[in-house]
Structure formats: structure tokens, C-alpha cells
C-alpha positions in Angstrom: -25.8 -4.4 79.2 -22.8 -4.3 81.6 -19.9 -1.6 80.8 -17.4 -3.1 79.2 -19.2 -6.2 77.4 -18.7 -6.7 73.2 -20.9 -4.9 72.3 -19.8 -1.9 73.5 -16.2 -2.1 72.8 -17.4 -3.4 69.4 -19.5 0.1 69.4 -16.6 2.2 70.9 -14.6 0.9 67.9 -17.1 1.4 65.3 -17.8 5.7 66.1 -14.2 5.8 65.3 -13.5 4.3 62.7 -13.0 5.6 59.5 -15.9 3.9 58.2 -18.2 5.5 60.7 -16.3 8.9 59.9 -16.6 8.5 56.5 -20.6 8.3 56.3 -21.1 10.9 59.0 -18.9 13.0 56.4 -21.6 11.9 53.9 -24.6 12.3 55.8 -24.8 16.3 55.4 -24.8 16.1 51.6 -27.6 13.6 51.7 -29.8 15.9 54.1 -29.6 18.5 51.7 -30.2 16.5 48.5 -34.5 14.7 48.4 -33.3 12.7 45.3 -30.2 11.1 46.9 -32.0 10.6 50.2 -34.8 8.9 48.8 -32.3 6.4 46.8 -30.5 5.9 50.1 -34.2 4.9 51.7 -35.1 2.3 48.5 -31.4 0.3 49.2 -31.9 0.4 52.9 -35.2 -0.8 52.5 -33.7 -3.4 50.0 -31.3 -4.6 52.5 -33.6 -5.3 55.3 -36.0 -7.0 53.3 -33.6 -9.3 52.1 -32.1 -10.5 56.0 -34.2 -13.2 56.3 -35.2 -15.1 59.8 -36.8 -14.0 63.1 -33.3 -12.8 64.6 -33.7 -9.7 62.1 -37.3 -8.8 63.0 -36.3 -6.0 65.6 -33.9 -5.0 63.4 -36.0 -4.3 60.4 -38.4 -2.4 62.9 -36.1 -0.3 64.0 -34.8 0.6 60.6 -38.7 1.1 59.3 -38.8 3.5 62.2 -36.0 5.4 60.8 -36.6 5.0 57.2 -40.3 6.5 57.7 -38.9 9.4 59.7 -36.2 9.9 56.8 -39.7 10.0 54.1 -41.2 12.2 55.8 -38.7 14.8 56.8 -37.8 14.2 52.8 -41.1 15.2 51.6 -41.3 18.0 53.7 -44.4 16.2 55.9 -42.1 16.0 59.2 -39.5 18.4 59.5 -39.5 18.6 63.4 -36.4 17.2 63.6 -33.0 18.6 65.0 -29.7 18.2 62.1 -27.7 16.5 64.5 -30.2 13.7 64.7 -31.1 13.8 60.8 -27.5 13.5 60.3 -26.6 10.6 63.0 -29.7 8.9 61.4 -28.3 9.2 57.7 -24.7 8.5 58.3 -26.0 5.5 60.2 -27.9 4.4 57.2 -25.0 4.2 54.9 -22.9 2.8 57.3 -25.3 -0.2 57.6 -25.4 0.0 53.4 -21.8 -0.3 52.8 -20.6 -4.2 52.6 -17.2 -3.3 53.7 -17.2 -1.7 57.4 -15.5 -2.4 60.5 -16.8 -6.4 60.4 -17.5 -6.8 56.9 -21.3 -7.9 56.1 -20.0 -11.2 54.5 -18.7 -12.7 57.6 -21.4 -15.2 58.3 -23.4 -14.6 61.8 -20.9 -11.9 62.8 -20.8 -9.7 60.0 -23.9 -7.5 60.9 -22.7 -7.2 64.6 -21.3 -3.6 63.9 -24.4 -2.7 62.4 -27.2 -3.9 65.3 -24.8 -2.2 67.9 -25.2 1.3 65.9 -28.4 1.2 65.4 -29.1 0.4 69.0 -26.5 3.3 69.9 -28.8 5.0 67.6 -32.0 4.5 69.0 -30.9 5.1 72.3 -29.1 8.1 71.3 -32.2 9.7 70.0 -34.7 8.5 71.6 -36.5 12.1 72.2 -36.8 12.8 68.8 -38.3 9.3 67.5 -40.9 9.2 70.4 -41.7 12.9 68.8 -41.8 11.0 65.2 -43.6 8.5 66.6 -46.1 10.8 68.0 -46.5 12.8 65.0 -46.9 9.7 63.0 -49.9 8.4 65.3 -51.6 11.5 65.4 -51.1 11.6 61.3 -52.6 8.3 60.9 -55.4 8.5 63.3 -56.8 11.8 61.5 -55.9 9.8 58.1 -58.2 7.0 58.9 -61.2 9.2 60.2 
């Protein structure tokens, strides 16, 4: 994506905006708290299963990514993961939850713009550690199923 495009200025715009600020100020006391984790897990998963249509597939798949990693660490299966990253992950989360952001969700087409482009950021951001989720999570499954 070439410096300078939407998306990024849309990005650039969203890390500083009070909304963003405001859920990474959140995202500490939901790290330290299973219960309120957990709920914030059930309404993400809510949300994405509601966006309906192919364009949200990746999206949902990235999120399931996250949300799985967020179970585990919560349960006390996977806790190989470094705060910053739990944190980015969580305040991300209820950044995508709230309705009112920096494009509102009820803007038609647009409205979950602000959201892809953070959770893109996101992924890229740490990339390291899901790869290490991912990992974990193969290895857990494969010894599961045998």
C-alpha cells in the first residue's frame, strides 16, 4: 500500500484519537480481569458473526485469530504472550466493539473502514507473536487429535 494512501491517513488518525486512547486506557483492566475478558470475546464474536457477505470473510479470520489467542491466554492455556501485544490486541477489540468511533459503524459501506485498517495495523504490528500463537495452536491441536 503506497505511503500516504486512505488508509493510512485514515489509520494515522485513528491511533490518535480519543477513541483509540480511550480503549487502550481500557485494555489493561480487561487483561487483568478473566470474567470481563471473556464477555469482551462473546460481543466480539457477536459482531463478526452478524457482518454478513464475502467482503467480511478475512476480516472475521483475522478477528478468530485474535479472539482464540485472547481464550487461551484467558484460561491460562497460552500465556506466551508479551503485555504490550495483549494490550494492543484488547484495546483493539473494543475499539472495533464501540458503535461510535472515529467513522461511526452506522455509516453504510464506510463505517467499518476505521476498524479493517486497525486490525490490519494490528496484524502487522504483531505479527511475531500470532505466528508464535499460531504455532502453539497447531502443535496443541495436532497432539489433541492423536
Amino acid at each position: 500500500m503506497p505511503s500516504g494512501s486512505t488508509t493510512d491517513n485514515i489509520l494515522v488518525r485513528v491511533l490518535k484519537s480519543v477513541f483509540f486512547k480511550t480503549a487502550t486506557g481500557k485494555a489493561g483492566r480487561y487483561a487483568r480481569n478473566t470474567g470481563s475478558l471473556l464477555q469482551l470475546l462473546r460481543d466480539v464474536l457477536s459482531k463478526t458473526n452478524a457482518l454478513k457477505g464475502a467482503g467480511y470473510e478475512a476480516l472475521r479470520e483475522k478477528v478468530g485469530v485474535l479472539t482464540r489467542l485472547l481464550k487461551a491466554y484467558a484460561t491460562g492455556d497460552y500465556r506466551i504472550v508479551p503485555w504490550k501485544t495483549l494490550t494492543r490486541i484488547i484495546a483493539v477489540l473494543i475499539y472495533f466493539l464501540s458503535p461510535i468511533d472515529f467513522i461511526p459503524d452506522i455509516l453504510p459501506v464506510v463505517g467499518f473502514t476505521d476498524d479493517i485498517a486497525l486490525i490490519v495495523w494490528l496484524f502487522n504490528a504483531i505479527s511475531t507473536d500470532l505466528n508464535d500463537f499460531r504455532e502453539w495452536e497447531s502443535k496443541r491441536n495436532t497432539i489433541s487429535i492423536d
